[in-house]
N, C-alpha and C positions, 0 to 999 in steps of 0.2 A: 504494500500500500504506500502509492508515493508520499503522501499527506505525515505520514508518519515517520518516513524518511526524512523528509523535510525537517519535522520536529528536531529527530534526532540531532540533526545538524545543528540549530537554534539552540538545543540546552547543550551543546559542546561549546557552542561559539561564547554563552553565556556562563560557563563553567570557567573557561578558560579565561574570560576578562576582554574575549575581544569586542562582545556587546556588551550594552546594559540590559534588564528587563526593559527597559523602556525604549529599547530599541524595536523589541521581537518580532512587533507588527507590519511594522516598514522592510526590516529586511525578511522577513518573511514572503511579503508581497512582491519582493526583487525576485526573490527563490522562485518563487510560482513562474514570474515572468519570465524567468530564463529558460524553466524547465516547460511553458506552455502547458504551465497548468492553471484551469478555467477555474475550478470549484474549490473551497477547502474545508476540508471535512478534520475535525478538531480530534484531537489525541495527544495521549499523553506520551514525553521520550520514553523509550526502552531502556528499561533499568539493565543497563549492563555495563562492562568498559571497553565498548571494540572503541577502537582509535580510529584518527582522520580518515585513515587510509580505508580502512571499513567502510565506515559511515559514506563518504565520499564514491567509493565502488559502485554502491546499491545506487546513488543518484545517477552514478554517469551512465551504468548497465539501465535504468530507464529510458536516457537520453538515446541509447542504441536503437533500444525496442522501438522506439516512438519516432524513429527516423531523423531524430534534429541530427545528431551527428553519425562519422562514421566510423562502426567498431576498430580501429586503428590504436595504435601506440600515439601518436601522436595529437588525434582528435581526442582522445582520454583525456591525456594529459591538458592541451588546453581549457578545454572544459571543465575537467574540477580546478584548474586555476581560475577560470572566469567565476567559480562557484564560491570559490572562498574572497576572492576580491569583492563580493560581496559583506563581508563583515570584516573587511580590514579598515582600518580606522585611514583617515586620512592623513597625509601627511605631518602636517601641525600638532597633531594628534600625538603622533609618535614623536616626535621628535621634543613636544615639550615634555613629554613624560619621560624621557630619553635624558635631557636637563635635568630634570628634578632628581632622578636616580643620579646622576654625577654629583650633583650637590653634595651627598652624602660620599662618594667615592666614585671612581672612575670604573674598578670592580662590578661595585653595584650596579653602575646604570649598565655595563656589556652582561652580567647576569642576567639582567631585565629582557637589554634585546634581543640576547641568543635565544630564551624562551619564547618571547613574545614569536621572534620569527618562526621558531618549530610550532608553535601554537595553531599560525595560520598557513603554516605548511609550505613558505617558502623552502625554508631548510627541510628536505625532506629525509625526518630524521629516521620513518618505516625502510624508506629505500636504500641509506646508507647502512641500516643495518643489517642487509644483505652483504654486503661486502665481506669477505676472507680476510682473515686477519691474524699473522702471529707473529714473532720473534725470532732473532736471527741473532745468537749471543758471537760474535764476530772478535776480530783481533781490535778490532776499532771500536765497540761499546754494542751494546745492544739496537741492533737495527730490525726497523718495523716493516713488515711485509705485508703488503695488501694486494687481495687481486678485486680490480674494480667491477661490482656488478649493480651499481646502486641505478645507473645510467640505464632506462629502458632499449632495447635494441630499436631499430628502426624499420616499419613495417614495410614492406615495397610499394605499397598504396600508399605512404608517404613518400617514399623517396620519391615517387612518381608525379605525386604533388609540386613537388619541392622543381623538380624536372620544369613543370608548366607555368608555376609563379612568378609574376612579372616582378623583373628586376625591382627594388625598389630600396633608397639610401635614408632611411627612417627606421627605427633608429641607423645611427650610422654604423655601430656593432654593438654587442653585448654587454660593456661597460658604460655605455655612452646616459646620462642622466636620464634621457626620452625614453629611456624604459621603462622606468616606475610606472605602472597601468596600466602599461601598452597589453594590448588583447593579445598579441600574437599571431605568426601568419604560417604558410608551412614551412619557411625557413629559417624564421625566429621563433624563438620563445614565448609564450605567454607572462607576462609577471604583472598581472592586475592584483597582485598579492607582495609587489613587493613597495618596503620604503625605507629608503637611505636615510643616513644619518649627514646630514651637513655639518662637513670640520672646515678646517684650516690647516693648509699644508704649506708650508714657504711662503705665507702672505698669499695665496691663491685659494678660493673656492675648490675643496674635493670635495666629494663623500666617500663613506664605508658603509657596507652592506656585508651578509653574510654568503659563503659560497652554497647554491643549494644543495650539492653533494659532496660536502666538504668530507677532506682527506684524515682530518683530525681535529681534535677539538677545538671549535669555534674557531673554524675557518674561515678568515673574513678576510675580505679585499678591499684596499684604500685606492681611489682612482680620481686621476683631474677631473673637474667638470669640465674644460675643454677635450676635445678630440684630438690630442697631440700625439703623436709619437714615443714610444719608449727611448729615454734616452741614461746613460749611464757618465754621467760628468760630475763637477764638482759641486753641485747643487742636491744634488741626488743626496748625500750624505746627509746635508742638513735638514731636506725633507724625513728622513728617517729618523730623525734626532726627533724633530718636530712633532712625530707622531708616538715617538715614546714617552714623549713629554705627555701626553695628551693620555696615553695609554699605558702608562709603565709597566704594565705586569701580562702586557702583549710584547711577543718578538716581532719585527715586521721585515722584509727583506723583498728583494726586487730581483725580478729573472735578470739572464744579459740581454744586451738589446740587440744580438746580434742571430740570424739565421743556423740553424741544428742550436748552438747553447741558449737561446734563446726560449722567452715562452710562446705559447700557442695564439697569443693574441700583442704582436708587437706593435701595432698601431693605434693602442691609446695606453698613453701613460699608468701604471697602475703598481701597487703593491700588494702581498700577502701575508697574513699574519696570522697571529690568531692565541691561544692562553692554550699553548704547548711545549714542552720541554722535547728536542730530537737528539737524537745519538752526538750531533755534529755539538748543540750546546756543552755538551758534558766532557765532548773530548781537550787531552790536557796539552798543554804546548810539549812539544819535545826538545827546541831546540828553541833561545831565546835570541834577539838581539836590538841592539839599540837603532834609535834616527837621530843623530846628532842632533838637528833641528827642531828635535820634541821633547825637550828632556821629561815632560808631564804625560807622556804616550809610554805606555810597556807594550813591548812587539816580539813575537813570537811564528814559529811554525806549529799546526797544529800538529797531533797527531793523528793522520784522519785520510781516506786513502785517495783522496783529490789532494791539489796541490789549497793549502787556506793557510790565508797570513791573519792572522789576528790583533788587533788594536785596540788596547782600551786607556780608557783615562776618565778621572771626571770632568775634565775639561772638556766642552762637548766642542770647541772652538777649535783649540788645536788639534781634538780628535779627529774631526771633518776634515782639515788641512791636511793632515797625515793619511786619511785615505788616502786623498786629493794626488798625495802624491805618489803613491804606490800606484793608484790608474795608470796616472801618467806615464809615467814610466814604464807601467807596464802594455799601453798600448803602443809604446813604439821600440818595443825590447824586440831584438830577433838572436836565437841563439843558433846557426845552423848545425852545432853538432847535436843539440838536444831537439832537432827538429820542428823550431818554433821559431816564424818567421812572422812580423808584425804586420804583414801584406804582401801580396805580390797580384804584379799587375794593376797595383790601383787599389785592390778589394783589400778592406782591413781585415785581419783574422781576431787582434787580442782583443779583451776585454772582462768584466767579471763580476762574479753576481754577488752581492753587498746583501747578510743577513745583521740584523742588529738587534741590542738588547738589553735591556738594562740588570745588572747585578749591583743589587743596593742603590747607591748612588754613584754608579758608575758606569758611565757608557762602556758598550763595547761590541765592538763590528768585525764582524769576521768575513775577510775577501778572498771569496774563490776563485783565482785564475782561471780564465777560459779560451779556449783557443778551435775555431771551426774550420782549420784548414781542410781540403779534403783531396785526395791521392785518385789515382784512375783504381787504383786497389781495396782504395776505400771511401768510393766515393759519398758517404754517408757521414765521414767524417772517420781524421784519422785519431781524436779525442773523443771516442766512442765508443758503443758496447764493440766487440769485434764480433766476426760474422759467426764465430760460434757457438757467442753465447743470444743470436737472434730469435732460438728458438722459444726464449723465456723472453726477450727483451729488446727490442728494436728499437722500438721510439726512441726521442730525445731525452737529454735527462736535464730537467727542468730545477727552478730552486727547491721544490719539495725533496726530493730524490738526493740531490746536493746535501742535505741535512740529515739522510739517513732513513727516509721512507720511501720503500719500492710503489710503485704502483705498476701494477703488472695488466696486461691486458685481461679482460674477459672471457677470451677465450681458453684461457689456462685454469675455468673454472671447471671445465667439462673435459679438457685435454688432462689435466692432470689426474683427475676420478676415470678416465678410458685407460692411461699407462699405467697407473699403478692395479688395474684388476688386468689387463695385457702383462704386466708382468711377471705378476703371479699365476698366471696360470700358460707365461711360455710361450705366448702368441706371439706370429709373426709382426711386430710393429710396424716395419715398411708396406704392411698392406694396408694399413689404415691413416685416410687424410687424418686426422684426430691426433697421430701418436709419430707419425715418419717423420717428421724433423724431427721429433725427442730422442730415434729411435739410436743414437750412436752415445748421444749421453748418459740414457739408461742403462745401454751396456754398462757403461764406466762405473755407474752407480750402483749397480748391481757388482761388478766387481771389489769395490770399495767396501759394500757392505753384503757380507755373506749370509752377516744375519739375516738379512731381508724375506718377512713373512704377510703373513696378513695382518696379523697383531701391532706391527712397527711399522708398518709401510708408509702409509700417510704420515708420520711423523718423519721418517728416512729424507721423505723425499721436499717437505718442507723445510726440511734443514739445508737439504741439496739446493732448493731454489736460492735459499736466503746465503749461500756460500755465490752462487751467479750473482748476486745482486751486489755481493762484496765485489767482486771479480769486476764488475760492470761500473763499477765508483772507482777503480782502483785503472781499466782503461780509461777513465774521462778525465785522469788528473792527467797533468800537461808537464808536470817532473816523477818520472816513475817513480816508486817505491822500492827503489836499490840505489848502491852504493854510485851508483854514475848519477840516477835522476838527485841523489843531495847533493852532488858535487854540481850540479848543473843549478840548484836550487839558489846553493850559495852565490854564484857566480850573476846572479840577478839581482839576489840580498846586496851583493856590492857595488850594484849601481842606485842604491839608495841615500847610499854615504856622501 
């Protein structure tokens, strides 16, 4: 019974603080309107606790039956967003409530709107809990492995959608402010459910929002409200100063701005962050050394299987200076025996992705050298997973992944449940698309471990992935991890002097 459906959704929305009673009748009335429905036939919610994701199912499986939309992945999805942009409060709304919780602490008010967003199911915290998730106790600290499945797949009655969709530069991407509301089309998003938070980044208008499928906890992105470019210069530092100030007890850090080390969206300026500790924070310096010019800066190498210099100081002036000048220099360092050349042909290769954070009252920014040259042998980049370990890990490796969190594709949710019952029972691997790229590492892994039963397997082999993912941080650093890449390390430390 739609009617009752409806309700449900009403004493959630009212549970949860996103209406008042005194709202119930009008958005009710929106309910009806979206859903085309004529009559309302009165009832009480259903005493139980299914969650948004529930409550939300039964409306949109209406919306099928009744022909407004079409059974797709992606007509779902924007319709219970246009469902819930119903009972999102408006902007003013959030935002002064937003104020009021800062008053009290900076803490408080990201408490308030980390919930508040899962509440109206931006942050979709049902589908993130899908996601695979363990540990990987490594020579570098403990690294997080995740294989992503929070992301609904894409139905080909969308893609096909998507196919016929006239062009259109509104919003102009997915960061861009003109989102908040926007209905959504087949090639964007819906987010009538979502609403930023307006800061102040370097004297410029940004906002922060939360990611809807954030990678870990309260994963939020700070982005201009101009449509500008990613850019990684001497400004950038102080922006990330700027936002600790504002957020102390959030890390915040910024992809490179350059193509493969780069993130997936380099043409609007943006950062990520969020009130999480990664393997990368905890790792210890191994090897120290001074900048003449900063004597209020302590500088160190991490230990940590990328190349990261780390800087801290409470002086957040000279700290910014002192990245400033480690960029520099390091965007036009070329070492040819360590195979790192600051451009050729015109095309710059260096550059690096700046994480920051506060400890006590102390900045401190940790920069990871980047370098996306690319070889005819490796043309994906020769600071890369290499082509062996593609079968766990192709993609780029982004600033999450940089600090210590795999995110592995989706596909490795259902690949790796086929080889480990393939292996126990002996199957030919190369006859199945599912399992033939794994099919030479398995061997290895099955050599390695003789124990391997049914009892261990799943764990064998989530140890095996999370040893790749080491392997795969340990290709993308740009001074190996032996006795030549530190000797090549130092010899760039002493163009800092």
């Amino acid at each position: 019974m739609i009617c009752q459906e409806i309700q449900n959704l009403l004493a959630y929305a009212i549970r949860t603080g996103l209406i008042q009673p005194e709202d119930e009748i009008v958005v009710r009335n929106q309910l009806m309107d979206v859903l085309h429905v004529a009559a309302w036939e009165a009832s009480e919610p259903a005493e139980d606790s299914r969650s948004v994701d529930e409550i939300l199912a039964k409306l949109v499986d209406y919306a099928c039956e009744q022909g407004l939309i079409e059974n797709t992945n992606g007509m779902r999805d924007r319709f219970d967003t246009r469902l819930m942009g119903c009972m999102t409060p408006y902007p003013r709304e959030v935002q002064r409530t937003f104020r009021e919780k800062y008053d009290v602490s900076p803490q408080t008010a990201t408490d308030w709107y980390f919930a508040y967003n899962q509440n109206v199911n931006y942050v979709r915290a049902g589908r993130i809990a899908k996601d695979i998730k363990w540990t990987y106790p490594s020579e570098y600290g403990v690294l997080d492995i995740t294989i992503n499945r929070s992301k609904p797949e894409k139905d080909p009655r969308d893609i096909a959608a998507a196919r016929t969709q006239q062009a259109v530069s509104y919003p102009k991407c997915q960061l861009c402010p003109e989102n908040a509301g926007f209905a959504g089309t087949a090639t964007h998003p819906a987010r009538q459910n979502l609403r930023p938070i307006s800061i102040r980044i370097h004297d410029e208008p940004w906002q922060l929002q939360y990611s809807p499928y954030g990678y870990y906890n309260e994963h939020c992105i700070a982005f201009n409200q101009k449509h500008v470019p990613m850019k990684i210069d001497a400004a950038v530092f102080e922006k990330l100063f700027d936002f600790l100030d504002f957020l102390p007890h959030y890390f915040i850090g910024s992809n490179a701005d350059l193509p493969i080390v780069g993130g997936s969206i380099l043409s609007h300026e943006h950062f990520q962050g969020g009130h999480y500790t990664f393997a990368m924070a905890k790792a210890p310096v191994e090897q120290h050394f001074t900048l003449p010019d900063y004597p209020t800066v302590n500088a160190g190498i991490l230990k940590w299987p990328m190349s990261v210099i780390r800087l801290e100081s409470q002086d957040r002036t000279a700290l910014a200076a002192a990245c400033d000048l480690v960029l520099e220099h390091w965007r036009r360092y070329s070492d040819p025996e360590a195979f790192i050349f600051a451009e050729t042909d015109g095309t710059p290769h260096n550059t690096i992705t700046p994480i920051a954070r506060m400890c006590g009252d102390t900045y401190q920014c940790d920069l990871v050298l980047r370098n996306n040259i690319t070889t005819e042998e490796r043309p994906l980049g020769v600071y890369h997973p290499n082509p062996s370990l593609h079968h766990i890990k192709k993609e780029n490796i982004g600033l999450i992944e940089v600090m210590g969190l795999a995110v592995l594709p989706a596909r490795l949710a259902t690949e790796l449940e086929v080889l480990r019952e393939s292996m126990l029972t002996g199957a030919d691997l190369t006859a199945d698309s599912r399992t033939a790229s794994h099919a030479v590492w398995a061997q290895e892994v099955l050599a390695r471990h003789p124990e391997f039963c049914a009892e261990n397997a799943e764990s064998i082999l989530q140890q095996e992935v999370g040893a790749v993912f080491e392997q795969v941080l340990c290709d993308a650093g740009v001074f190996a991890r032996n006795a030549e890449g530190s000797e090549a390390f130092r010899r760039f430390l002493c163009t800092l002097k």
